[in-house]
PDBQT receptor file of N, H, CA, C and O in Angstrom, charges set to zero:
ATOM      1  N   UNK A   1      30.970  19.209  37.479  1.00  0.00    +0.000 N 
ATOM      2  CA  UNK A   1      30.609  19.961  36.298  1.00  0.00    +0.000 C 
ATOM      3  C   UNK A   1      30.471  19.055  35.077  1.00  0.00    +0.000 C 
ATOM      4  O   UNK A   1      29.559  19.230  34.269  1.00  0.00    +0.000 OA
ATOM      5  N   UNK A   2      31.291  18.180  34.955  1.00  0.00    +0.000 N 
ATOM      6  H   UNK A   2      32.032  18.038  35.611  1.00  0.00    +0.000 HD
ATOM      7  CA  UNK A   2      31.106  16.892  33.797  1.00  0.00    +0.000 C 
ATOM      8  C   UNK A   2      30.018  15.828  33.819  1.00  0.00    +0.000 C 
ATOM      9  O   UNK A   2      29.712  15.030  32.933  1.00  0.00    +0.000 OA
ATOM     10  N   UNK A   3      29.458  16.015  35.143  1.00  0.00    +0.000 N 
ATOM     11  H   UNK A   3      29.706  16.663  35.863  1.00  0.00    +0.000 HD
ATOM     12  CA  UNK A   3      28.539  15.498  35.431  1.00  0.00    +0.000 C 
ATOM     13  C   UNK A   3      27.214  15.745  34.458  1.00  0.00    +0.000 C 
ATOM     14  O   UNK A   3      26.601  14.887  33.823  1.00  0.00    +0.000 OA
ATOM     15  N   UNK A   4      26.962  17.134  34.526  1.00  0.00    +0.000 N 
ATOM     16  H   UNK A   4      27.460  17.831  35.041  1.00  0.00    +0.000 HD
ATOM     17  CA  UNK A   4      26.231  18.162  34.445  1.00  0.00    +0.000 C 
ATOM     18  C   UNK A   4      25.932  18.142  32.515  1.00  0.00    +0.000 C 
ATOM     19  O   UNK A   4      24.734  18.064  32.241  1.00  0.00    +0.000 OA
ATOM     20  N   UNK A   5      26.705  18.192  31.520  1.00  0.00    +0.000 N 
ATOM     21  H   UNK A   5      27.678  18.255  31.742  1.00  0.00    +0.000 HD
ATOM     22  CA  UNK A   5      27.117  17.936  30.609  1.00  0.00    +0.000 C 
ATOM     23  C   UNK A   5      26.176  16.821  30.354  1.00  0.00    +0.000 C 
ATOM     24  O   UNK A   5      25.321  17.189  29.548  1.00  0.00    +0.000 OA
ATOM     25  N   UNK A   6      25.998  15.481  30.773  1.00  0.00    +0.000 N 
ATOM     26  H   UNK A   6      26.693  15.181  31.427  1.00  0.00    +0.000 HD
ATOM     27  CA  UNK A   6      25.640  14.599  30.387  1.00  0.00    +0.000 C 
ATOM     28  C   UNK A   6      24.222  14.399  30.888  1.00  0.00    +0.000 C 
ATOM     29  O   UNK A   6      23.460  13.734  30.187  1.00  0.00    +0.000 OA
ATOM     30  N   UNK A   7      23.797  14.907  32.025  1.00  0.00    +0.000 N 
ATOM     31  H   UNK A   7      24.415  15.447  32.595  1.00  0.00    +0.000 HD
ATOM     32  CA  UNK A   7      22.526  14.897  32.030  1.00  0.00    +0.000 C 
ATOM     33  C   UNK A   7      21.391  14.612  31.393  1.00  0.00    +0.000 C 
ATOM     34  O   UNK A   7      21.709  14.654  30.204  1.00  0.00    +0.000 OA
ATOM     35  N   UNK A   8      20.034  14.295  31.481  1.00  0.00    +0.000 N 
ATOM     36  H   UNK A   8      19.776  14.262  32.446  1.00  0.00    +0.000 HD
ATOM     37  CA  UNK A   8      19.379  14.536  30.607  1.00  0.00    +0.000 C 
ATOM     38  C   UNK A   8      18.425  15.601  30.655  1.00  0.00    +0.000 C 
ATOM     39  O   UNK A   8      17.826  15.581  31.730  1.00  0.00    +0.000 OA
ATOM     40  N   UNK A   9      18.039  16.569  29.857  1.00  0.00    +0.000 N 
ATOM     41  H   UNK A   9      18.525  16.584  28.983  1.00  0.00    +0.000 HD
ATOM     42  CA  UNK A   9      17.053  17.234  30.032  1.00  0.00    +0.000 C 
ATOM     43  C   UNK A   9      15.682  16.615  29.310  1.00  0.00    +0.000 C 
ATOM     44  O   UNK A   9      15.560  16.381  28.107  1.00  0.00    +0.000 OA
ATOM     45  N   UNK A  10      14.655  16.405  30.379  1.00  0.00    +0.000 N 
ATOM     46  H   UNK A  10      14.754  16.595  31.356  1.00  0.00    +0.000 HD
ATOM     47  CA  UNK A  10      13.697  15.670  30.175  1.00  0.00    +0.000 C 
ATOM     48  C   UNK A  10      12.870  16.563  29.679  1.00  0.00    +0.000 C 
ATOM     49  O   UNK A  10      12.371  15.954  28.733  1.00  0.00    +0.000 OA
ATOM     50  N   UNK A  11      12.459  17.483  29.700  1.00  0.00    +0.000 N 
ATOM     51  H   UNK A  11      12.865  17.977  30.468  1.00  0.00    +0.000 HD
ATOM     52  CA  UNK A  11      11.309  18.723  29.063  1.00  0.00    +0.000 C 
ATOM     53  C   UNK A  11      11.750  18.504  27.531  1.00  0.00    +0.000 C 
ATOM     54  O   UNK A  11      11.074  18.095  26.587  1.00  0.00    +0.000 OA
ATOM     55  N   UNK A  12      13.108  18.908  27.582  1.00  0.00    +0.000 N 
ATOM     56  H   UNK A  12      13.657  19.240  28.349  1.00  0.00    +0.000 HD
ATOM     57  CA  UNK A  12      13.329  19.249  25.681  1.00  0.00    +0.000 C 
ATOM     58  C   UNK A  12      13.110  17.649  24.860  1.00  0.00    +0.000 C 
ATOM     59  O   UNK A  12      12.611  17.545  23.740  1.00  0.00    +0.000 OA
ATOM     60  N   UNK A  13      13.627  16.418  25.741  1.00  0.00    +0.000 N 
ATOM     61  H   UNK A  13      14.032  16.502  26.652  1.00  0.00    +0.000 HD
ATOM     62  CA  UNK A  13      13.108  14.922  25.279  1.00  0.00    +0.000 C 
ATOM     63  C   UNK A  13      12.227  14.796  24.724  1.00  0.00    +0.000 C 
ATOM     64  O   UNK A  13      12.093  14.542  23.526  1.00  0.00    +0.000 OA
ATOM     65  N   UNK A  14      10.931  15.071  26.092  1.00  0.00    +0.000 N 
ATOM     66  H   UNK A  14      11.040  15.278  27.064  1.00  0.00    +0.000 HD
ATOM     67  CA  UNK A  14       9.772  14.595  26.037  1.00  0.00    +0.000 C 
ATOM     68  C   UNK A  14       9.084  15.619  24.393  1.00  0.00    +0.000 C 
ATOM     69  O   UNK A  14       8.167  15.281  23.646  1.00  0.00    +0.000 OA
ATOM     70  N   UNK A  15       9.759  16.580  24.339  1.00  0.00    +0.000 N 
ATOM     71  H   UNK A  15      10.504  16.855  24.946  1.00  0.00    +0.000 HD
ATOM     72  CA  UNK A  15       8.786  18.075  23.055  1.00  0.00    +0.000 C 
ATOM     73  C   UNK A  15       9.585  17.321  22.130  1.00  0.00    +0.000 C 
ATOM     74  O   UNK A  15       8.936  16.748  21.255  1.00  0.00    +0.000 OA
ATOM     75  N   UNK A  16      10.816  17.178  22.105  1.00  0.00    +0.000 N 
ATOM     76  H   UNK A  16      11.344  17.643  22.816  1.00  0.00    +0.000 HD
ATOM     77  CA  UNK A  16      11.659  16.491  20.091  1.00  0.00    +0.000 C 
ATOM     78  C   UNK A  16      10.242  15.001  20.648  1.00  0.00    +0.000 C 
ATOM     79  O   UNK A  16       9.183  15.398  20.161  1.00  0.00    +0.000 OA
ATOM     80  N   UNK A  17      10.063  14.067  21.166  1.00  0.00    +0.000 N 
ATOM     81  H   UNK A  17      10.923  13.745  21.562  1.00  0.00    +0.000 HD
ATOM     82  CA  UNK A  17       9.372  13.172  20.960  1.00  0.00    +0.000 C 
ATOM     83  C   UNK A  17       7.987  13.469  20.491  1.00  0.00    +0.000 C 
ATOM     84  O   UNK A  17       7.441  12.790  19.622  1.00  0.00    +0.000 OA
ATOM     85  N   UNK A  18       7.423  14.492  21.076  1.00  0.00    +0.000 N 
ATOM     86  H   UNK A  18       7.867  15.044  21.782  1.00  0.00    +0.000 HD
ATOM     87  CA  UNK A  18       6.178  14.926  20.155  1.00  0.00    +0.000 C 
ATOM     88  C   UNK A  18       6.190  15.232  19.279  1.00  0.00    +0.000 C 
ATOM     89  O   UNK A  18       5.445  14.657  18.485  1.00  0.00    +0.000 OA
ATOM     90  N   UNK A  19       7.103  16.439  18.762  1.00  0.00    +0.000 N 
ATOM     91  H   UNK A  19       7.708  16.906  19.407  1.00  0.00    +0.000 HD
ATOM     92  CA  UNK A  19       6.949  17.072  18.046  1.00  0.00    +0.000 C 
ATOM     93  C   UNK A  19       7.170  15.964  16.354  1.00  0.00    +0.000 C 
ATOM     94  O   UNK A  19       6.653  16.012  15.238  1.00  0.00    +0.000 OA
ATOM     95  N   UNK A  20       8.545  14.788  17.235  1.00  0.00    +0.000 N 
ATOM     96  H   UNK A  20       8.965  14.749  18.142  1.00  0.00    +0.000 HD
ATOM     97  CA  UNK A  20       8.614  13.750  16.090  1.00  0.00    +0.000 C 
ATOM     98  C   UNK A  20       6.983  13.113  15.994  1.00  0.00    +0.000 C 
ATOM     99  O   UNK A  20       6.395  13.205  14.917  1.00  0.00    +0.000 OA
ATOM    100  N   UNK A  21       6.472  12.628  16.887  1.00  0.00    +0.000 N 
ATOM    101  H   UNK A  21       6.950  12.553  17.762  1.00  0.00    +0.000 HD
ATOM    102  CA  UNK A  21       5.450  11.629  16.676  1.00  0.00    +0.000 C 
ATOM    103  C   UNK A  21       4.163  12.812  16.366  1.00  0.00    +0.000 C 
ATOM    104  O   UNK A  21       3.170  12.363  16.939  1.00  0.00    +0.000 OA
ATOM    105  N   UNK A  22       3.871  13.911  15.800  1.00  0.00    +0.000 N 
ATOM    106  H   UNK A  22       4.677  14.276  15.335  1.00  0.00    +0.000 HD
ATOM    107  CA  UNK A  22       3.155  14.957  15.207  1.00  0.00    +0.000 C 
ATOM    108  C   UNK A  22       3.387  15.133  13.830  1.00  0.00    +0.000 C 
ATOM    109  O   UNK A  22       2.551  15.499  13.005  1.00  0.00    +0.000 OA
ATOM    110  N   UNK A  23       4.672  14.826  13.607  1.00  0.00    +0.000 N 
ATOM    111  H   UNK A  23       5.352  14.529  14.277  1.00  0.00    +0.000 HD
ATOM    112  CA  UNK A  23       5.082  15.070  12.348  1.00  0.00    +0.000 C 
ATOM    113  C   UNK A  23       4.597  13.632  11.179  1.00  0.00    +0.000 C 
ATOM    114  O   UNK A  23       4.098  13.645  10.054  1.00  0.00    +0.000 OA
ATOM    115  N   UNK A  24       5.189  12.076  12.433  1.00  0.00    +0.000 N 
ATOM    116  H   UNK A  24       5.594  12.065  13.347  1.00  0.00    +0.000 HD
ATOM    117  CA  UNK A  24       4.635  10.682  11.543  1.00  0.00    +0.000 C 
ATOM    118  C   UNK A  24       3.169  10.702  11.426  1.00  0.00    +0.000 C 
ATOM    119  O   UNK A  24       2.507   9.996  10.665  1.00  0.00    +0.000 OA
ATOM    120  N   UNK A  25       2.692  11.650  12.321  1.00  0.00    +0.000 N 
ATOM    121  H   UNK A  25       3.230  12.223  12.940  1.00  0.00    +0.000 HD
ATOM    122  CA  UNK A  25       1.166  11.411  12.458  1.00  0.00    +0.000 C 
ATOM    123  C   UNK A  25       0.518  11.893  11.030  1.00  0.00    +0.000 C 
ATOM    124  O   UNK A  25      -0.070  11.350  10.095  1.00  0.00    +0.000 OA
ATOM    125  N   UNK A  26       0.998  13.359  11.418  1.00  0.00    +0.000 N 
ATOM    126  H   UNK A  26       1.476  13.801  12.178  1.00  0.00    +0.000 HD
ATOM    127  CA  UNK A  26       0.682  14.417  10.248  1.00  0.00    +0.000 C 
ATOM    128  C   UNK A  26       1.006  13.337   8.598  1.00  0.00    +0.000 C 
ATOM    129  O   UNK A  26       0.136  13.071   7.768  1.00  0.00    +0.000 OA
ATOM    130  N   UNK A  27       2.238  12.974   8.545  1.00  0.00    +0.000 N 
ATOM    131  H   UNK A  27       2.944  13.190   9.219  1.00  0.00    +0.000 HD
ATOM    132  CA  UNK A  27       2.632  12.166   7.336  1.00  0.00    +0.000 C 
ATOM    133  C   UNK A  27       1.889  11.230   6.798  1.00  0.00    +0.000 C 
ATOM    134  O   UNK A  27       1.600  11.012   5.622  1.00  0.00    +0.000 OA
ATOM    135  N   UNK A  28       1.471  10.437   8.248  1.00  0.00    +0.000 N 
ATOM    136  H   UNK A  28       1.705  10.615   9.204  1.00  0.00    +0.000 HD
ATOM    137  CA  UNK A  28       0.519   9.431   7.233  1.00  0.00    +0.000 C 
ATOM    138  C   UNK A  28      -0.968  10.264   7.503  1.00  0.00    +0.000 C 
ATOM    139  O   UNK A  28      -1.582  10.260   6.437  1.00  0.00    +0.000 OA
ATOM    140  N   UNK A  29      -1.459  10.713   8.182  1.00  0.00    +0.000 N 
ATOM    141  H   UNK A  29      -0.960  10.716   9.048  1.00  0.00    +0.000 HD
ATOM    142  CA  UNK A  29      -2.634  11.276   7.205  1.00  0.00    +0.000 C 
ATOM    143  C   UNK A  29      -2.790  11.836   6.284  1.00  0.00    +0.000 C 
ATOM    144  O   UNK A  29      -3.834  11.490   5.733  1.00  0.00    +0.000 OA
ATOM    145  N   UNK A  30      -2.042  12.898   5.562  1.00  0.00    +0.000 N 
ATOM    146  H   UNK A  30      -1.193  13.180   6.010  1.00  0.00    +0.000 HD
ATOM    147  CA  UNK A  30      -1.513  13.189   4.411  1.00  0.00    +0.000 C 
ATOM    148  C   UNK A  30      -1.684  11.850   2.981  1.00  0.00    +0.000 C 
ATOM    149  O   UNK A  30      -2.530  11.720   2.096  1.00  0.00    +0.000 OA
ATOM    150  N   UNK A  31      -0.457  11.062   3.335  1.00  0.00    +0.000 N 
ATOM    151  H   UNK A  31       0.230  11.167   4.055  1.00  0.00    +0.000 HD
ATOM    152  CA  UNK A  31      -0.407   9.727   2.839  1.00  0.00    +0.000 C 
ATOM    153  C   UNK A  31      -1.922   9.326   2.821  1.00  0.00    +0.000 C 
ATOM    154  O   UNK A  31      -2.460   9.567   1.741  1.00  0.00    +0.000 OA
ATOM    155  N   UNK A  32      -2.719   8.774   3.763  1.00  0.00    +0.000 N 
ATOM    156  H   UNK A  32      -2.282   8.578   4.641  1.00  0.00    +0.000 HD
ATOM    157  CA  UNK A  32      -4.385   8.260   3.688  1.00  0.00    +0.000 C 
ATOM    158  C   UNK A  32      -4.989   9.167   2.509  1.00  0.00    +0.000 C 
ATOM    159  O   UNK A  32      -5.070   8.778   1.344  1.00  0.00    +0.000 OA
ATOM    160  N   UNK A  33      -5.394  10.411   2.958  1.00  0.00    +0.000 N 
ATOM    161  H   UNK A  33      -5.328  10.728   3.904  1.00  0.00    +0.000 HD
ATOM    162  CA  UNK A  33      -6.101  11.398   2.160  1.00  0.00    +0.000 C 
ATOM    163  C   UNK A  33      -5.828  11.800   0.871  1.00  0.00    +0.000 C 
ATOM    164  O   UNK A  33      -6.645  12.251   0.068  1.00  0.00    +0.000 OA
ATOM    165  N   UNK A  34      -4.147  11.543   0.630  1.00  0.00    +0.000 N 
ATOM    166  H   UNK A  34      -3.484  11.176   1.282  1.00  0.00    +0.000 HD
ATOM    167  CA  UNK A  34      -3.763  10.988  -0.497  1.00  0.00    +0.000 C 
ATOM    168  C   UNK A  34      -4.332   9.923  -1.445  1.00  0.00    +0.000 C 
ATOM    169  O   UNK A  34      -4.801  10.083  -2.572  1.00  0.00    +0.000 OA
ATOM    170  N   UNK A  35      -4.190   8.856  -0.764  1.00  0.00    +0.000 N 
ATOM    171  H   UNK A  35      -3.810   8.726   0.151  1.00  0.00    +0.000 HD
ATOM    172  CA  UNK A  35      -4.495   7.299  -1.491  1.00  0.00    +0.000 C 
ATOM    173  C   UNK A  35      -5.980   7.433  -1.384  1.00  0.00    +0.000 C 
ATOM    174  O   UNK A  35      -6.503   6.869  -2.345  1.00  0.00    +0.000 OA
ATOM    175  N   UNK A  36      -7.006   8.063  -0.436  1.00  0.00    +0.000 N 
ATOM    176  H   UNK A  36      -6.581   8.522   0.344  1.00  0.00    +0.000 HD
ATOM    177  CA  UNK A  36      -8.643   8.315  -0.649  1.00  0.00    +0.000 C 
ATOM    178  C   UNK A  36      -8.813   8.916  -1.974  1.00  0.00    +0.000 C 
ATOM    179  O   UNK A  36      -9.472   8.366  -2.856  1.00  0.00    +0.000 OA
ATOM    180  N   UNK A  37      -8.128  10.221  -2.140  1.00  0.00    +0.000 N 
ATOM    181  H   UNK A  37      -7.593  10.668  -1.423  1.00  0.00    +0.000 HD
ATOM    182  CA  UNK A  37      -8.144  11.022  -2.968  1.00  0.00    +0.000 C 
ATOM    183  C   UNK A  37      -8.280  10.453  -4.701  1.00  0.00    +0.000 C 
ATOM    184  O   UNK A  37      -9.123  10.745  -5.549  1.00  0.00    +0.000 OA
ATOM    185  N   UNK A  38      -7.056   9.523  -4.778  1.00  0.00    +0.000 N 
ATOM    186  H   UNK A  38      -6.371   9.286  -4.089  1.00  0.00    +0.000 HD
ATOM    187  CA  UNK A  38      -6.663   8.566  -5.676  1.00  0.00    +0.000 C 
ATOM    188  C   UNK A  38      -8.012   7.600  -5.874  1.00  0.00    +0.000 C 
ATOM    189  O   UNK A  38      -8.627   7.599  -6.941  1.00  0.00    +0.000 OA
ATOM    190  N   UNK A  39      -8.271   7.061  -5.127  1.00  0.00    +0.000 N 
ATOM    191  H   UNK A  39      -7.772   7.061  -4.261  1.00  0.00    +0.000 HD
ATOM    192  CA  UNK A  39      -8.998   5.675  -5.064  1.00  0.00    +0.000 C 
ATOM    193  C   UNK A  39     -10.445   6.334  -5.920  1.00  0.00    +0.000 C 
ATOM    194  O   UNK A  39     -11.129   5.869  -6.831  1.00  0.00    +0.000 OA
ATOM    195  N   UNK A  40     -10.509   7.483  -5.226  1.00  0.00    +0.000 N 
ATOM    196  H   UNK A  40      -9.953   7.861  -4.485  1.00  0.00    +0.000 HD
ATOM    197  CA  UNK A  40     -12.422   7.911  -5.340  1.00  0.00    +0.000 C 
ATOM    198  C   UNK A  40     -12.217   8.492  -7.082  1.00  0.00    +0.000 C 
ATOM    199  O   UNK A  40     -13.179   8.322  -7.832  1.00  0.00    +0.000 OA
ATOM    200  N   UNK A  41     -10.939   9.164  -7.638  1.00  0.00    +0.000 N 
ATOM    201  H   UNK A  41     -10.158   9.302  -7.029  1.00  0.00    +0.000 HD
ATOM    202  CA  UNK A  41     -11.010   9.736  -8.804  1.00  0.00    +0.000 C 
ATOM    203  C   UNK A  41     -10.788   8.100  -9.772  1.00  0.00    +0.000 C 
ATOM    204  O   UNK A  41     -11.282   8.067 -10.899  1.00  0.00    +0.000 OA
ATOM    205  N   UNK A  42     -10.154   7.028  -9.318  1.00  0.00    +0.000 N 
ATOM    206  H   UNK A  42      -9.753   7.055  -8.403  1.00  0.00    +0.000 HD
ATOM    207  CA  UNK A  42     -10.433   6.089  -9.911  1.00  0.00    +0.000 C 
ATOM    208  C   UNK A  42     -11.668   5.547 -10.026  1.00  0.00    +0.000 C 
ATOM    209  O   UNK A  42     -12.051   5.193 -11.141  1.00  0.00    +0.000 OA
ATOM    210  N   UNK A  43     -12.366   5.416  -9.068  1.00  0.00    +0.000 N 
ATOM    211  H   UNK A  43     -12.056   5.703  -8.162  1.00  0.00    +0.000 HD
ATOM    212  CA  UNK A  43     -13.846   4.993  -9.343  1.00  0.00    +0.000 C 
ATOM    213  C   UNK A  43     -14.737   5.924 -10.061  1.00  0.00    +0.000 C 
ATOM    214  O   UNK A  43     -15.676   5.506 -10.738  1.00  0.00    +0.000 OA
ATOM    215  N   UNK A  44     -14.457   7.207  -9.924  1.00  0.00    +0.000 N 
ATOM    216  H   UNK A  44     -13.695   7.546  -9.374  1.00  0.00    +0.000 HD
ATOM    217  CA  UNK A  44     -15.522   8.018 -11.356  1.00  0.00    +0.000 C 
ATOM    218  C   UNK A  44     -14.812   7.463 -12.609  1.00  0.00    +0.000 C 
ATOM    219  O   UNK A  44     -15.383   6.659 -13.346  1.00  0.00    +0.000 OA
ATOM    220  N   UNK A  45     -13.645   7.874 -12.825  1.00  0.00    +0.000 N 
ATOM    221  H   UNK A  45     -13.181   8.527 -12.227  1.00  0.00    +0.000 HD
ATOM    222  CA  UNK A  45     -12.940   6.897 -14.145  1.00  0.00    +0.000 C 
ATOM    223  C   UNK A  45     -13.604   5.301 -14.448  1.00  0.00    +0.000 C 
ATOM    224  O   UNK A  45     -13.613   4.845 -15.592  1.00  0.00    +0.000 OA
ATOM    225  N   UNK A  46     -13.948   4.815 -13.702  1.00  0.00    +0.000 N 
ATOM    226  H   UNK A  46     -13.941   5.185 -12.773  1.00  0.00    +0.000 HD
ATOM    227  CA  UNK A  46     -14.130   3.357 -14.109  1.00  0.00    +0.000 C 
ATOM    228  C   UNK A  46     -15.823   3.439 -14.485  1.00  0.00    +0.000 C 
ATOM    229  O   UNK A  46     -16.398   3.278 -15.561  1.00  0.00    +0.000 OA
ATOM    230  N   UNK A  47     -16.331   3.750 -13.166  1.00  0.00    +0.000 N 
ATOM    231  H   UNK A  47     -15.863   3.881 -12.291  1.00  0.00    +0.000 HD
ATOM    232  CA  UNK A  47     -17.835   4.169 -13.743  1.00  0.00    +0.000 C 
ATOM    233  C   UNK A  47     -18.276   5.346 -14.788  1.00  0.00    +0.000 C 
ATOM    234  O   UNK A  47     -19.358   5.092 -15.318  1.00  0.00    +0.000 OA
ATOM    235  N   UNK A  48     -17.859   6.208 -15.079  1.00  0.00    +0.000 N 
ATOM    236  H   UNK A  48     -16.980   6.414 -14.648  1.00  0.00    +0.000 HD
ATOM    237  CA  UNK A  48     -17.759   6.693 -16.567  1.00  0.00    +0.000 C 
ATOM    238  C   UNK A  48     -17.947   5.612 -17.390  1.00  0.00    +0.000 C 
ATOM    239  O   UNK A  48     -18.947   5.376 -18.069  1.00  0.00    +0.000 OA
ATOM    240  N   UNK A  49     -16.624   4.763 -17.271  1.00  0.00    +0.000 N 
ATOM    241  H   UNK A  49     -15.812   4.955 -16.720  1.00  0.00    +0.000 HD
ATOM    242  CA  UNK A  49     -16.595   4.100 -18.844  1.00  0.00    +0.000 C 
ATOM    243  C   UNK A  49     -17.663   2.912 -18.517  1.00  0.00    +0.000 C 
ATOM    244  O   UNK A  49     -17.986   2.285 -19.526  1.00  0.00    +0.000 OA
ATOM    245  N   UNK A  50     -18.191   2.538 -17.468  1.00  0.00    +0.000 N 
ATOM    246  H   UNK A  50     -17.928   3.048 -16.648  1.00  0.00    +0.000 HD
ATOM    247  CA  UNK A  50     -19.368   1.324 -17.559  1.00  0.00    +0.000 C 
ATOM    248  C   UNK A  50     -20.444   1.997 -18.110  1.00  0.00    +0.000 C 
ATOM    249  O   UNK A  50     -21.288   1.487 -18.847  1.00  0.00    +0.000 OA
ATOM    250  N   UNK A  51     -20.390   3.543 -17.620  1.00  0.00    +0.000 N 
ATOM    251  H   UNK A  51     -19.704   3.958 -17.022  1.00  0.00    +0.000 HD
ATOM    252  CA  UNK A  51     -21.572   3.894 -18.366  1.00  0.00    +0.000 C 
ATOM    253  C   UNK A  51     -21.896   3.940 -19.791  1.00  0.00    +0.000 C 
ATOM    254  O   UNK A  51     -22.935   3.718 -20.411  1.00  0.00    +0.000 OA
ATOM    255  N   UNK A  52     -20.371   4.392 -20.239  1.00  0.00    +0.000 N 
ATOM    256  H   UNK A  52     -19.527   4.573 -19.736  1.00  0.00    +0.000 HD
ATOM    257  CA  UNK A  52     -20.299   4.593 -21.745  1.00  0.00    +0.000 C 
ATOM    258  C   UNK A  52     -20.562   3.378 -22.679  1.00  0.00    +0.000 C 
ATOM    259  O   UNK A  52     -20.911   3.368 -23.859  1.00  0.00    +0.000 OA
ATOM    260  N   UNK A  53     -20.250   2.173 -21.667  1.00  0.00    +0.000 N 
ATOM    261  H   UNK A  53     -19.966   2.181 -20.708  1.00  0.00    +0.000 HD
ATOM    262  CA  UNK A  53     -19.699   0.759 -22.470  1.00  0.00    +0.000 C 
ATOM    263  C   UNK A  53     -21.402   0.290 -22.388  1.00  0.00    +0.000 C 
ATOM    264  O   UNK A  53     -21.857  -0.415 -23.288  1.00  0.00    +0.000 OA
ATOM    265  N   UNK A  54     -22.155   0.679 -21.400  1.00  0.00    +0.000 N 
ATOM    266  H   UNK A  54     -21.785   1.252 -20.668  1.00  0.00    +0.000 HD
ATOM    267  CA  UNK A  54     -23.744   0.094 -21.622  1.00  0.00    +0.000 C 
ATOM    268  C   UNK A  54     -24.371   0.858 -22.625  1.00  0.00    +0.000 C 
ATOM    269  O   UNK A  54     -24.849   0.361 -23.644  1.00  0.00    +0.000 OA
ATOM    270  N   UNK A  55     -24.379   2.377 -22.283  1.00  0.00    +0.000 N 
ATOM    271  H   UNK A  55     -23.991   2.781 -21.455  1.00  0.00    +0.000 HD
ATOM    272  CA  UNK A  55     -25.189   2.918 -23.503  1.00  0.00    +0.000 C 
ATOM    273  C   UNK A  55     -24.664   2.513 -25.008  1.00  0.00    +0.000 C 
ATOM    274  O   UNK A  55     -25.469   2.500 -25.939  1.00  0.00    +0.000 OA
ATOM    275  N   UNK A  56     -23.519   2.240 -25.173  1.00  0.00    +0.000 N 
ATOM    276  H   UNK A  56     -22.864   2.250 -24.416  1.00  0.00    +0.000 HD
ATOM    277  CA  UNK A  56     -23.243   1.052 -26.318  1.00  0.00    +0.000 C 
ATOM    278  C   UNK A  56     -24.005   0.010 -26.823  1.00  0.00    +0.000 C 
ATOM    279  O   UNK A  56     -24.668  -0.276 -27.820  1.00  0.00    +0.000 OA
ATOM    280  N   UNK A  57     -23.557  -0.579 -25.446  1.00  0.00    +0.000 N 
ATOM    281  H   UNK A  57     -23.018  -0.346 -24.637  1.00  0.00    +0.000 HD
ATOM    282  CA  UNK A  57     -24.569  -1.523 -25.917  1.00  0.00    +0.000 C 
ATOM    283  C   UNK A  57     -25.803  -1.657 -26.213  1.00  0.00    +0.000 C 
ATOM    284  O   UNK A  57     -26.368  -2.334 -27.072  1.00  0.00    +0.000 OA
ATOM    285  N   UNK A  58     -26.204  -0.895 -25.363  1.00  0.00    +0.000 N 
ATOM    286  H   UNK A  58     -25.745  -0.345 -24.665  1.00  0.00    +0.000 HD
ATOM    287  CA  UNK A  58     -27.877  -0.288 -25.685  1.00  0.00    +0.000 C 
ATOM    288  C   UNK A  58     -28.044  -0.160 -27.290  1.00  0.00    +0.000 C 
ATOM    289  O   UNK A  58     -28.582  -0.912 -28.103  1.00  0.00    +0.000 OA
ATOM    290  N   UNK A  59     -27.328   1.169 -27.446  1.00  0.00    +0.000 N 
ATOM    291  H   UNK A  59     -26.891   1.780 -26.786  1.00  0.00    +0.000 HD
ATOM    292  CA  UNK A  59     -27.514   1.270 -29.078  1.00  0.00    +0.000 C 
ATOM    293  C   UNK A  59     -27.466  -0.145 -29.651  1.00  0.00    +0.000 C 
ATOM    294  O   UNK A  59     -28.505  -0.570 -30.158  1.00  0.00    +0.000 OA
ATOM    295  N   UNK A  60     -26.593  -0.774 -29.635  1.00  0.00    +0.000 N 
ATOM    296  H   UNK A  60     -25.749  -0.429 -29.224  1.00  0.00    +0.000 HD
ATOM    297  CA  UNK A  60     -26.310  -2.064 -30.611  1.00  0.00    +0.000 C 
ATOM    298  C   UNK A  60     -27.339  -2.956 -30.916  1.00  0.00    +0.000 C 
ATOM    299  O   UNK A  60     -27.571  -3.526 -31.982  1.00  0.00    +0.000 OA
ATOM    300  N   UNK A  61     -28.101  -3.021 -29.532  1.00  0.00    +0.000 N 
ATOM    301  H   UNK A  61     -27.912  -2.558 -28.666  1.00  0.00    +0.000 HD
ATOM    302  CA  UNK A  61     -29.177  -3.656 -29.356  1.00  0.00    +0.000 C 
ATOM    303  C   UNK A  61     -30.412  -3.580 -29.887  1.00  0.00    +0.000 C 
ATOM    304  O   UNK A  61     -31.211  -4.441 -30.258  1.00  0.00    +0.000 OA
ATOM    305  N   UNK A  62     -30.443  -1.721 -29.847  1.00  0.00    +0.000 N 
ATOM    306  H   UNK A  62     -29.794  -1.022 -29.546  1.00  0.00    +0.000 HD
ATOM    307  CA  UNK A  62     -31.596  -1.453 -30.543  1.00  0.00    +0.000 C 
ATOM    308  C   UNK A  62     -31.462  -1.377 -31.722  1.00  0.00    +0.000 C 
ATOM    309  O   UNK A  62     -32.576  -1.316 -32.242  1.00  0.00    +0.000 OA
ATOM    310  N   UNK A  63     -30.352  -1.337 -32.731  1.00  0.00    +0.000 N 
ATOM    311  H   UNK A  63     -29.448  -1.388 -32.309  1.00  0.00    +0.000 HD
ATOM    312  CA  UNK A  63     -30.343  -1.230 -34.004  1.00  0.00    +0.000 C 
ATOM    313  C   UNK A  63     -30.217  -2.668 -34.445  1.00  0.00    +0.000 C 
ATOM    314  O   UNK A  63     -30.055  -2.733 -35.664  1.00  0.00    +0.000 OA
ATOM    315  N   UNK A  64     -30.244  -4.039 -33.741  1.00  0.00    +0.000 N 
ATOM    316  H   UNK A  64     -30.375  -3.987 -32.751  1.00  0.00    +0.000 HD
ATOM    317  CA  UNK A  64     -30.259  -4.995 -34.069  1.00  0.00    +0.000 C 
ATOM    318  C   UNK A  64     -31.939  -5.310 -33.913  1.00  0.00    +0.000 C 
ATOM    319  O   UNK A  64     -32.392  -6.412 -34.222  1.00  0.00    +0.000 OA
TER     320      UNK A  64
């Protein structure tokens, strides 16, 4: 009977191991789509202001 106790049950193993490696999976795609998310609203921010910083210059140019 003490035997029995220590066993392993391999069904419930093998599901906590998925269910863990579903969860790191899930996490870092999250994490990716995150940092995409980030990256792409930085590049309208940056190209905005190149745009703003040429039509500047533009003007400057033409009033010179």
């Amino acid at each position: 009977m003490k035997w029995r106790l220590f066993r392993l049950d391999w069904k419930y193993a093998i599901g906590e191991l998925l269910i863990v490696t579903l969860g790191v999976l899930v996490a870092l795609y999250v994490d990716q789509w995150n940092t995409d998310r980030l990256l792409k609203l930085e590049e309208v921010d940056y190209i905005e202001r190149l745009l703003e910083q040429a039509k500047f210059d533009l003007d400057s140019i033409e009033r010179i």
